[in-house]
LUMLO-552972 format. One record per residue (C-alpha): x, y, z; residue in three letters; residue number from 0. Coordinates in steps of 0.2 Angstrom, whole numbers, plus 5000, padded with zeros to 4 digits. Layout:
N
{u: X; v: Y; w: Z; r: ala; k: NUM}
...
This chain:
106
{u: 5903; v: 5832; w: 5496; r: unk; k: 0}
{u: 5904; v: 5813; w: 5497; r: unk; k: 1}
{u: 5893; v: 5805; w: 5506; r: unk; k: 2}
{u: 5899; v: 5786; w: 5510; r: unk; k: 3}
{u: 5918; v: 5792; w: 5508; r: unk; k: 4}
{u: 5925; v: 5776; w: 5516; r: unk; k: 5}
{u: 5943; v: 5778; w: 5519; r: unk; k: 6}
{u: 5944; v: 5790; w: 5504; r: unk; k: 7}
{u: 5949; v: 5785; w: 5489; r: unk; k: 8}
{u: 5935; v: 5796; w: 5480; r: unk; k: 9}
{u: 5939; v: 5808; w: 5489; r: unk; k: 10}
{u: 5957; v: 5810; w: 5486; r: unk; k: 11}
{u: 5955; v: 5811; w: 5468; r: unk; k: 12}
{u: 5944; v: 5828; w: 5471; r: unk; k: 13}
{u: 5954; v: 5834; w: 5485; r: unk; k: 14}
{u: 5969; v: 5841; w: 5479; r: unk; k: 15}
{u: 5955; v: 5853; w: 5467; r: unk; k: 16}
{u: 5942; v: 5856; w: 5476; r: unk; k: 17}
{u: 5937; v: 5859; w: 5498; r: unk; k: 18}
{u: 5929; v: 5841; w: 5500; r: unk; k: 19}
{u: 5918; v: 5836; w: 5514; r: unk; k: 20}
{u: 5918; v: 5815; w: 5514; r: unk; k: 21}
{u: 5902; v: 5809; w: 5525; r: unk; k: 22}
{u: 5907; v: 5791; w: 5532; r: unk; k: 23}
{u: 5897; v: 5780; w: 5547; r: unk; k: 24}
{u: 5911; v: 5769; w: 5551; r: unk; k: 25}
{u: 5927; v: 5774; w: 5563; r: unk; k: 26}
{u: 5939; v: 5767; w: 5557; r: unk; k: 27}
{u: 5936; v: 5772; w: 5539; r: unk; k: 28}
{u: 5938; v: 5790; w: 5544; r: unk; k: 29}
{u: 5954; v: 5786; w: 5553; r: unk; k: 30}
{u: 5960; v: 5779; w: 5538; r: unk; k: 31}
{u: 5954; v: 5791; w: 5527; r: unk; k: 32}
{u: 5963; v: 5805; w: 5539; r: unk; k: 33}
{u: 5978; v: 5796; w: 5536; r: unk; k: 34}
{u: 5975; v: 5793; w: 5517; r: unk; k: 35}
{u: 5968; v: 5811; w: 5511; r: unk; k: 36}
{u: 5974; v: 5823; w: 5522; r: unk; k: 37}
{u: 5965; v: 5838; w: 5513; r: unk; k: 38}
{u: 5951; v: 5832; w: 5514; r: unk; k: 39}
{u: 5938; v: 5835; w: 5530; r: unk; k: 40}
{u: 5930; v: 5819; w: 5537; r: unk; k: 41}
{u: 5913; v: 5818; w: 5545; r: unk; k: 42}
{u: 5909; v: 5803; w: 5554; r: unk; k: 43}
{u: 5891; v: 5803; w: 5552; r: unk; k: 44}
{u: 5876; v: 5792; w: 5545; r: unk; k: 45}
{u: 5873; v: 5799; w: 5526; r: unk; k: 46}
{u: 5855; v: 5798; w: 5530; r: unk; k: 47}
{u: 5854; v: 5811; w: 5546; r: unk; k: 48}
{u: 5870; v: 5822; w: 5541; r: unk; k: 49}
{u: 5863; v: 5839; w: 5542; r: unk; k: 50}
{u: 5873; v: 5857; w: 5536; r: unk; k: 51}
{u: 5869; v: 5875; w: 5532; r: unk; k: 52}
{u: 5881; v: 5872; w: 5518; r: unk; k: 53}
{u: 5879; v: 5869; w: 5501; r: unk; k: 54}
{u: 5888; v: 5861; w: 5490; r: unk; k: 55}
{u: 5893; v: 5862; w: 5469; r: unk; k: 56}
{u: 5895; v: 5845; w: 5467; r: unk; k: 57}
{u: 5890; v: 5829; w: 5476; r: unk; k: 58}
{u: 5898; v: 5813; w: 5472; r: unk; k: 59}
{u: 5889; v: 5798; w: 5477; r: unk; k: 60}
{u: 5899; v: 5782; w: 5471; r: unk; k: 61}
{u: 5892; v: 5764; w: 5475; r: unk; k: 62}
{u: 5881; v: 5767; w: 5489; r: unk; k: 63}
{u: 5864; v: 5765; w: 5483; r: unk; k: 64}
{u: 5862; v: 5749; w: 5483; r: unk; k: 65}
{u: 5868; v: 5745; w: 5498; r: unk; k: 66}
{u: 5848; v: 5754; w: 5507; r: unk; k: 67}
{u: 5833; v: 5748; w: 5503; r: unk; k: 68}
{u: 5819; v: 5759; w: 5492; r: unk; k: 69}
{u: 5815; v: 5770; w: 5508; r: unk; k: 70}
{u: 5832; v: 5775; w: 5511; r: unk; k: 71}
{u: 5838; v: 5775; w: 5495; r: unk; k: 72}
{u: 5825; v: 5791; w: 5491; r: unk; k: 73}
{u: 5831; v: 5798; w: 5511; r: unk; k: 74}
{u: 5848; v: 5798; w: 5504; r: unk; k: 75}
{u: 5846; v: 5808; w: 5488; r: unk; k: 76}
{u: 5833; v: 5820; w: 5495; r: unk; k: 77}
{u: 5847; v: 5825; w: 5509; r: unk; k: 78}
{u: 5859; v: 5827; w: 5494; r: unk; k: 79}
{u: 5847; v: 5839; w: 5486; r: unk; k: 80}
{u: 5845; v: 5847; w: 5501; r: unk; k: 81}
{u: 5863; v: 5850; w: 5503; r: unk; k: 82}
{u: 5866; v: 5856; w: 5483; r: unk; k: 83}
{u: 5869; v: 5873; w: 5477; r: unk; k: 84}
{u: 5855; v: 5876; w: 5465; r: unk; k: 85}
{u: 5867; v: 5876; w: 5450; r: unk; k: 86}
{u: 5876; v: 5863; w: 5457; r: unk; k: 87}
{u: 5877; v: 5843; w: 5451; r: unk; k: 88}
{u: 5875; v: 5827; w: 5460; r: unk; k: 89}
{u: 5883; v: 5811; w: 5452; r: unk; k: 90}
{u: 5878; v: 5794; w: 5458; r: unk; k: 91}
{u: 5883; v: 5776; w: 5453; r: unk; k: 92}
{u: 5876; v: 5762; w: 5457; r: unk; k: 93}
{u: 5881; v: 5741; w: 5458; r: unk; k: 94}
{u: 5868; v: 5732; w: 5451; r: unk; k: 95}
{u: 5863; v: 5713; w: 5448; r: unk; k: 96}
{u: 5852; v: 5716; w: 5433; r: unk; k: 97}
{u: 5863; v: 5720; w: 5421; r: unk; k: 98}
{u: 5876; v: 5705; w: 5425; r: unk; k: 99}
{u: 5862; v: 5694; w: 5425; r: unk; k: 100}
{u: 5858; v: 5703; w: 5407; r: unk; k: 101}
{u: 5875; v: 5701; w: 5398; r: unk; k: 102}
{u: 5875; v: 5682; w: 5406; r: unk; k: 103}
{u: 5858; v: 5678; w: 5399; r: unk; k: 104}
{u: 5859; v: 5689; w: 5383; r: unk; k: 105}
């Protein structure tokens, strides 16, 4: 799973391995995404209230922390644990200011 897929660029790089559900808000991202990566299957929903009986082996969360405040940010990754296989793995990454404003001061 890929929650915040956009118009699949993450998702095309797991596709042609793996059965990849991308999790996208906005319209046209899926539309493009459908045109993009066309093995992957596109769910135009909010990341936050995206609700399955399926479970997943890997979820791949790329940049999309940051853009939530605290409150969502913890409703995000308790849905994606909700939706994991219990031996499966999440992977998140996240933009962050700190440590550009590090490496400038430093």
């Amino acid at each position: 799973m890929v929650p915040g897929a956009g118009y699949g660029r993450n998702t095309k790089m797991f596709s042609s391995y793996f059965q990849v559900d991308g999790i996208e808000i906005s319209s046209s991202a899926v539309d493009l995404a459908k045109e993009w990566d066309l093995k992957t299957n596109f769910i135009q929903e909010s990341v936050l209230e995206f609700r399955t009986s399926k479970r997943y082996d890997g979820i791949y969360c790329y940049d999309l922390l940051h853009l939530f405040l605290v409150k969502d940010r913890k409703k995000l990754i308790q849905n994606c644990v909700m939706h994991l296989k219990e031996q499966g793995m999440m992977y998140f990454t996240c933009f962050s200011l700190r440590y550009i404003v590090a490496q400038k001061i430093g």
